[in-house]
C-alpha positions as CSV (number, residue, x, y, z in Angstrom):
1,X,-43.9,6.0,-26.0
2,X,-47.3,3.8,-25.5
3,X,-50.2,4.6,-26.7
4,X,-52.5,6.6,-23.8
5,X,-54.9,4.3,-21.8
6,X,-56.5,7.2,-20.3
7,X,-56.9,9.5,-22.9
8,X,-57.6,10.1,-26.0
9,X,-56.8,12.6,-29.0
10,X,-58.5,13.0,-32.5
11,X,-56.7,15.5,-34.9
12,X,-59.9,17.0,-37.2
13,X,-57.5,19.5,-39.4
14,X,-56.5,23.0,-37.0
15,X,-58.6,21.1,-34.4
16,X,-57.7,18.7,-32.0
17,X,-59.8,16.7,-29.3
18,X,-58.8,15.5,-26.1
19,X,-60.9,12.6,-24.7
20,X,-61.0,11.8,-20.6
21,X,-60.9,8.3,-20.9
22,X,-61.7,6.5,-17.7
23,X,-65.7,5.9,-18.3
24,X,-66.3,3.5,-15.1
25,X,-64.9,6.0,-12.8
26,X,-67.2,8.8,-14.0
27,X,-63.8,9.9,-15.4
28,X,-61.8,11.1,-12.4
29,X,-58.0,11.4,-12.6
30,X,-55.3,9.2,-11.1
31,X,-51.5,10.3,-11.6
32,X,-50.9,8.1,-14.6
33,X,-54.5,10.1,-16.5
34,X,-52.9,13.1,-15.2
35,X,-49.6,12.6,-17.1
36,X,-51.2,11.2,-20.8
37,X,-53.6,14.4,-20.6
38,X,-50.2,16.7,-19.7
39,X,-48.5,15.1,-22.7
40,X,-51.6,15.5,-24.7
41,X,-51.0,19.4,-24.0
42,X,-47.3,19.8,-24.2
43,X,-48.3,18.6,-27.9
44,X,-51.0,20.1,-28.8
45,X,-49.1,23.5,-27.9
46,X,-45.8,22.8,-29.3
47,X,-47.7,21.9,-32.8
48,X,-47.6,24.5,-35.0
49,X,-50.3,22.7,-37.2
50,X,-53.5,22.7,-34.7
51,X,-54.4,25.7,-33.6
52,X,-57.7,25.0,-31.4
53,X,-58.5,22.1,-28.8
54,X,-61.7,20.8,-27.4
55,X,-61.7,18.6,-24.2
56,X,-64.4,16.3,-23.3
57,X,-65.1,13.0,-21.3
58,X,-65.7,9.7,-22.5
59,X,-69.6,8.4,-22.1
60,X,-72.8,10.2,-20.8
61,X,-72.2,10.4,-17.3
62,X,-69.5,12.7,-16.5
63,X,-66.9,15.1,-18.1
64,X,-64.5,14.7,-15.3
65,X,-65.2,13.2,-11.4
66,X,-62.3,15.2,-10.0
67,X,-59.3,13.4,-8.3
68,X,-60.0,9.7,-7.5
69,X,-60.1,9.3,-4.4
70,X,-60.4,5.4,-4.4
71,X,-56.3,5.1,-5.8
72,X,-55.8,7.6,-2.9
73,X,-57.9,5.5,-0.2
74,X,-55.9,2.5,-1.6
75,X,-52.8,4.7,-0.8
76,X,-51.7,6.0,-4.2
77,X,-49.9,9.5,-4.0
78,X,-52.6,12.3,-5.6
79,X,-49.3,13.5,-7.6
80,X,-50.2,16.0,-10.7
81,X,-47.8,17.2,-13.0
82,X,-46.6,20.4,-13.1
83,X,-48.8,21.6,-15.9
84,X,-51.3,21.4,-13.4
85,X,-54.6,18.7,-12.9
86,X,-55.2,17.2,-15.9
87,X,-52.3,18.2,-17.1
88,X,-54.1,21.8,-17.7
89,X,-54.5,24.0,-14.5
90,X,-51.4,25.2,-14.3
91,X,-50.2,25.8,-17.8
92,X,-50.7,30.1,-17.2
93,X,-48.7,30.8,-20.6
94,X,-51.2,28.9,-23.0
95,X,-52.1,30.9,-25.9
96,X,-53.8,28.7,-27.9
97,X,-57.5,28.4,-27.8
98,X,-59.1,25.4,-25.0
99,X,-63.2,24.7,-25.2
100,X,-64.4,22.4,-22.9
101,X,-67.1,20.4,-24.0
102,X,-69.2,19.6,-20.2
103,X,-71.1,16.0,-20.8
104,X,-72.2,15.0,-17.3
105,X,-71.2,16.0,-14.2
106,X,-67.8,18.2,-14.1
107,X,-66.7,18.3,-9.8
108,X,-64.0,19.0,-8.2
109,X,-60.9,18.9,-10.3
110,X,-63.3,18.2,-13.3
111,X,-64.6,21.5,-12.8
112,X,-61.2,23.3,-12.3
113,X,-60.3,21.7,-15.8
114,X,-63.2,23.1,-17.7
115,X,-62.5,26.5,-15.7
116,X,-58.9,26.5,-17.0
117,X,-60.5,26.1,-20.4
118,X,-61.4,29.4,-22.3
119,X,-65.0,28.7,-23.4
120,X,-67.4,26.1,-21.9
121,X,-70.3,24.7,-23.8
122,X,-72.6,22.4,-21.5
123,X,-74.8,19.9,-22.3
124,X,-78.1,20.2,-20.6
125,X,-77.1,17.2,-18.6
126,X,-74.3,18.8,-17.3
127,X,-73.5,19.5,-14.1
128,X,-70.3,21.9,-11.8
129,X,-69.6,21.6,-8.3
130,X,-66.2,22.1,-6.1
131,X,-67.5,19.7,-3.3
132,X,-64.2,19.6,-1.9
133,X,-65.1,21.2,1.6
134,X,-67.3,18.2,1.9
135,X,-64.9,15.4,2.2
136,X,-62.4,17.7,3.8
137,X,-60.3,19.0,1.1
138,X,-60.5,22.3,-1.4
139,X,-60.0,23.1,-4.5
140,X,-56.6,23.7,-4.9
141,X,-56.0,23.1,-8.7
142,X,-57.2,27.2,-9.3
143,X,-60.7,26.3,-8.6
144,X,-60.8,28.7,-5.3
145,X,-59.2,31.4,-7.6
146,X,-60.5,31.1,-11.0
147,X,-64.5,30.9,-10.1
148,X,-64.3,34.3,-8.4
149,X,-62.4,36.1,-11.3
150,X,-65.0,34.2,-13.8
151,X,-68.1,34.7,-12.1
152,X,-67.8,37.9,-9.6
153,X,-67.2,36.9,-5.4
154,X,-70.2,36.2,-3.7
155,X,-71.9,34.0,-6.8
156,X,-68.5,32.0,-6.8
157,X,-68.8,32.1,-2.5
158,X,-72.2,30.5,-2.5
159,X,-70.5,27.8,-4.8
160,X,-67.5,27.5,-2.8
161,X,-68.2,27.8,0.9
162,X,-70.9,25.4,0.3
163,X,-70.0,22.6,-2.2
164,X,-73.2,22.5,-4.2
165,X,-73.7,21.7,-7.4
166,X,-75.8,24.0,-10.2
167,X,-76.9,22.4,-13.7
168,X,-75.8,23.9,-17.0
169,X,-78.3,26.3,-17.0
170,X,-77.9,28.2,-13.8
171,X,-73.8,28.0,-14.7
172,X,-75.1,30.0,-17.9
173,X,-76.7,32.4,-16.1
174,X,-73.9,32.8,-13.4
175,X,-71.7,33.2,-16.4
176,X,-69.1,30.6,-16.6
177,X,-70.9,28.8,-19.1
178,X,-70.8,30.3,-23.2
179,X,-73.6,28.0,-24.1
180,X,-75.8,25.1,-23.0
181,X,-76.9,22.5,-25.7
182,X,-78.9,19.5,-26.0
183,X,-76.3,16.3,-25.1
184,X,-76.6,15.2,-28.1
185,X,-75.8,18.3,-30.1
186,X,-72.6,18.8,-27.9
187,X,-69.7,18.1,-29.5
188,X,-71.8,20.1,-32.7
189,X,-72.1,22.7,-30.5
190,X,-68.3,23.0,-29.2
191,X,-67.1,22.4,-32.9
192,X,-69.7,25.5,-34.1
193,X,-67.1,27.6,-31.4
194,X,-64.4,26.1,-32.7
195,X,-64.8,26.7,-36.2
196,X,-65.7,30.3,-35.5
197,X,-62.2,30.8,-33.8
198,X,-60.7,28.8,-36.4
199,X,-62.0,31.0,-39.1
200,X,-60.1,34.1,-37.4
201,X,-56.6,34.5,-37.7
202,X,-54.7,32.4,-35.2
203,X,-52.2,35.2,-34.3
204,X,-54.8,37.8,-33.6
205,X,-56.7,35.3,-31.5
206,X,-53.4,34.5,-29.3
207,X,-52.3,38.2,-28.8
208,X,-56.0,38.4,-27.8
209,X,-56.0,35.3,-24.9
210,X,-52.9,36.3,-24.0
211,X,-53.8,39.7,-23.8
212,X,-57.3,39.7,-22.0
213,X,-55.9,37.1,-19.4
214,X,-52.4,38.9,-18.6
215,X,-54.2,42.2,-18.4
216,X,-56.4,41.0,-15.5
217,X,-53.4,41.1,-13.5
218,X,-52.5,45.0,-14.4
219,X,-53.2,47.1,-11.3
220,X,-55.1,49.4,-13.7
221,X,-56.7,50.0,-17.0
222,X,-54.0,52.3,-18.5
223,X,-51.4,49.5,-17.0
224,X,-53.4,46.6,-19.1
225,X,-53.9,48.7,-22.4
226,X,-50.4,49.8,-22.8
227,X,-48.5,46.7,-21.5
228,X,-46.1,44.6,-23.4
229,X,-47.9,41.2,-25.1
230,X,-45.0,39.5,-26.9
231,X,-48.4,37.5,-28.6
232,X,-49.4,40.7,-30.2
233,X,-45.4,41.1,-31.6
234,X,-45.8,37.9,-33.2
235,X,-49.4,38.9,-34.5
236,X,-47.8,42.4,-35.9
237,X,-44.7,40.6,-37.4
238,X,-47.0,38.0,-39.5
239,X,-47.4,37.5,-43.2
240,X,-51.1,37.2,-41.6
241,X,-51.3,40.5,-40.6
242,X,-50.9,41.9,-43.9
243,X,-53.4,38.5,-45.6
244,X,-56.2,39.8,-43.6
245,X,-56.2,43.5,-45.3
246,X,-55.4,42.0,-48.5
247,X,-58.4,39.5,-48.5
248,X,-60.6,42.4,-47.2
249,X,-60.1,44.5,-50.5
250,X,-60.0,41.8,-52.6
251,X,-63.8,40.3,-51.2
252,X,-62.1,37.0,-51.0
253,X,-61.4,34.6,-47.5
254,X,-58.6,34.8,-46.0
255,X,-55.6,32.4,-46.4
256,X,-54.6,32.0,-42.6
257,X,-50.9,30.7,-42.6
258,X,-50.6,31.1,-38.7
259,X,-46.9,32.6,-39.3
């Protein structure tokens, strides 16, 4: 397989990092993008060995531009594949932890991908947006879905029926944002997450993703609390469920094995 032209992925350890890679296009995603970034995901989840992932955009202008409309214009098909935009928004059975790190403007698509993600830390040049009324589509890759879940209805209306943009701080305060940093603190910043979650046991942070998402869709409390996670089976069957204990009454770190 070539080498990605429109991506990029630095393995740091448990951590990898997922680089958008199209800089003169503030970033936005033609079919090919989409299918590096997909395969970036199909291997990130399928290695045992990393066990968090931060995604970011290349340069200071924009995390992600949304779909680019110019190849479509031109008459290129806006294909995706079926993990989703950015190979990400459709990929429901993730367990592993995603932190999108928000340097510019994140619209349309761009915003869907960091809303897929389960923590986003913004720069304080960042900027959100699902402008898609605007130029006479929607936001189709979860966007219409996810904001309302993430954010409460008529914040995520005011955002949707309109196509306006907030900055990194009102996104904070809405609640879809974790943190806001200075830009250049942050990939510091989303690494400080990311070594936090890394310094929990991988299983136990799975079971609780997979958990806290899946239970949203219970029709009750009871229903959510006492359904079946097969993430929290793999956490109870673990040699790390019995480390964590054990380094607890011994005052000493835990040795995470992730099995």
């Amino acid at each position: 397989m070539a080498d990605p032209e429109f991506c990029r992925t630095q393995r740091d350890g448990r951590l990898l990092v997922v680089t958008i890679a199209r800089p003169e296009l503030r970033n936005a995603l033609h079919p090919p993008a989409h299918d590096e970034l997909a395969a970036a995901f199909d291997a990130f989840e399928a290695d045992p060995e990393l066990w968090v992932a931060i995604v970011t955009g290349e340069g200071d202008e924009a995390f992600c531009a949304g779909q680019d409309l110019k190849w479509i214009a031109q008459g290129g098909a806006p294909t995706v594949p079926a993990s989703g935009f950015g190979g990400l928004t459709a990929r429901y059975d993730g367990v592993k932890p995603l932190i999108a790190a928000v340097n510019g403007l994140a619209f349309g698509g761009g915003f869907e991908i960091a809303l897929a993600c389960d923590l986003i830390v913004a720069s304080d040049r960042a900027r959100f947006a699902l402008p898609e009324p605007k130029v006479g589509l929607a936001a189709l890759a979860g966007g219409m879905h996810r904001l309302p879940r993430q954010i409460g209805l008529k914040p995520a209306m005011g955002m949707l029926l309109t196509g306006r943009a907030v900055d990194a701080q009102e996104g904070l305060r809405l609640g879809f944002v974790n943190e806001v940093v200075p830009h250049a603190e942050l990939m510091a910043g989303a690494r400080r997450w990311a070594e936090q979650i890394l310094a929990c046991a991988p299983l136990s942070v799975r079971a609780s993703k997979q958990s806290a998402l899946v239970g949203l869709d219970a029709a009750s409390l009871e229903e959510a609390v006492t359904g079946r996670y097969d993430q929290i089976g793999a956490m109870l069957r673990s040699e790390d469920f019995r480390e964590g204990p054990r380094a607890f009454a011994e005052k000493r770190p835990p040795r995470w094995k992730g099995r």
